[in-house]
VOGU-3710 file (C-alpha; in Angstrom, 3 decimals, decimal comma):
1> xxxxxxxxxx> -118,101/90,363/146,113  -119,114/91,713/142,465  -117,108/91,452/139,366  -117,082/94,108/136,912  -117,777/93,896/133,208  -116,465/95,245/130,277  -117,972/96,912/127,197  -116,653/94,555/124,335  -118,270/96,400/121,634  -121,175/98,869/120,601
11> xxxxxxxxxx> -123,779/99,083/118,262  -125,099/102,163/116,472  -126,585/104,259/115,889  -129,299/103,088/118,498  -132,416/103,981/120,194  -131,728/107,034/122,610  -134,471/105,130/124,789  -134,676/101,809/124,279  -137,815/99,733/126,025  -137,124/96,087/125,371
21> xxxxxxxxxx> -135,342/93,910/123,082  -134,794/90,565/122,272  -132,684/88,102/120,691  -133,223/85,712/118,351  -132,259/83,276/115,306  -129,158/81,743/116,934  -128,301/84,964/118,962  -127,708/86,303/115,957  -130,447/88,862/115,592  -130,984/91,772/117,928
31> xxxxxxxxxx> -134,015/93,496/117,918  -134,778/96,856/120,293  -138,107/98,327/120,319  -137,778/102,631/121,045  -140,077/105,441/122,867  -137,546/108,187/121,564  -137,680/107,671/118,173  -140,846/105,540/118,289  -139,066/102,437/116,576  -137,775/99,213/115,951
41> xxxxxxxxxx> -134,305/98,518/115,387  -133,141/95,202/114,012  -129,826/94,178/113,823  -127,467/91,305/112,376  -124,846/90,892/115,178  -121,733/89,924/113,091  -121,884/92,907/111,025  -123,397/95,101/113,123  -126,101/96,341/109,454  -129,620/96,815/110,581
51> xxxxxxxxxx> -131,973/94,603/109,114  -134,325/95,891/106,882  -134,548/99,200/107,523  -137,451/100,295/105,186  -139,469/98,597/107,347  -138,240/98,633/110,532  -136,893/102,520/110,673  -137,979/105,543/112,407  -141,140/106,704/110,130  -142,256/103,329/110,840
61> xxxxxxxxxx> -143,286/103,116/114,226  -142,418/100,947/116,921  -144,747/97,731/118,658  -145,792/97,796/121,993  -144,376/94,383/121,964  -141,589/92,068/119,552  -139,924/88,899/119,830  -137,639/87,463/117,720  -137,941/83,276/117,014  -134,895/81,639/118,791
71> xxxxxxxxxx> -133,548/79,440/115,510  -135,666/81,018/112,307  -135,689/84,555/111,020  -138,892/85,261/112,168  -140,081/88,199/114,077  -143,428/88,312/115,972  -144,765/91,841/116,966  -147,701/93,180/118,557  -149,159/97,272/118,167  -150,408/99,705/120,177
81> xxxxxxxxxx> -153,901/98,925/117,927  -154,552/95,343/118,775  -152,895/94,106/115,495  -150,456/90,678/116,437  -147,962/90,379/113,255  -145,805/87,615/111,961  -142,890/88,074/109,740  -140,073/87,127/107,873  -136,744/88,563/108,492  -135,099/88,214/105,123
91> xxxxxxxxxx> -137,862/90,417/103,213  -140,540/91,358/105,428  -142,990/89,252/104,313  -145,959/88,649/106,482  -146,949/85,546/107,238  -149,838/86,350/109,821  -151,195/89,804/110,587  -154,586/90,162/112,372  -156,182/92,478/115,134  -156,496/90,127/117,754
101> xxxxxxxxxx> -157,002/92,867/121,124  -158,917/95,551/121,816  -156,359/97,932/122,885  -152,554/97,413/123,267  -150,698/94,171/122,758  -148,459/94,095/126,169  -146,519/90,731/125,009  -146,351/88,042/122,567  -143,894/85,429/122,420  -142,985/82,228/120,334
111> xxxxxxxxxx> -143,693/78,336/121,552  -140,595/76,082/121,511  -142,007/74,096/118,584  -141,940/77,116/116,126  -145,734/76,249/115,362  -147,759/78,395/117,851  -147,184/81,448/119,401  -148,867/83,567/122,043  -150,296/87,599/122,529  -151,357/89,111/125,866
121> xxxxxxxxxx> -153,557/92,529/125,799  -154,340/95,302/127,853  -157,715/94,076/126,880  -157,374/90,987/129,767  -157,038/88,494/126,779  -154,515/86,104/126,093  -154,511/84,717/122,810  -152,551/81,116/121,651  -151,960/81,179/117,684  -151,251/77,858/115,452
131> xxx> -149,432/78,894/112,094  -149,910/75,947/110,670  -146,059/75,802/109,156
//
């Protein structure tokens, strides 16, 4: 037996064709990476107002990978370049930025204790980052 679910509410405007997402800061951030436009799309879930589209917008670009920290406003991101970026939610601040692949970055993701995160390339390379916060 299935159950059925219901559409409780909707967010736009979005992505026509999204590619991943992921929630963060208290599952109170949404963030969609896009093919069509080539974006990323950041929203704050209460109030349904992207967050900060100047840089996160259409003429942008998107990231072959993003994550968003589970309990600070921190975003991690990887590009199509090699480039593995760490920023702040409220401004946009960077806090890391390097190239760290040859190629794509396929995934990155965050470590439970906020202090280390991880990249994967299409370069075979896996790379394990200490912030030092």
């Amino acid at each position: 037996e299935t159950s059925t679910g219901i559409i409780i509410e909707e967010i736009s405007p979005a992505p026509i064709q999204g590619y991943f997402m992921s929630l963060g800061y208290k599952e109170t951030v949404l963030a969609i990476s896009s093919k069509i436009p080539y974006a990323n799309y950041l929203w704050e879930l209460e109030s349904k107002k992207r967050i900060l589209p100047e840089i996160f917008n259409e003429r942008f670009g998107g990231s072959s990978s993003l994550c968003l920290h589970p309990t600070e406003r921190l975003i991690l991101s990887g590009s199509i370049a090699g480039f593995v970026s760490l920023q702040h939610l409220d401004d946009g601040k960077f806090i890391f930025s390097e190239k760290l692949h040859e190629g794509r970055v396929s995934q990155v993701a965050f470590s439970n204790d906020s202090k280390t995160f991880f990249s994967a390339g299409d370069d075979g390379e896996v790379r394990i980052i200490e912030t030092g916060k």
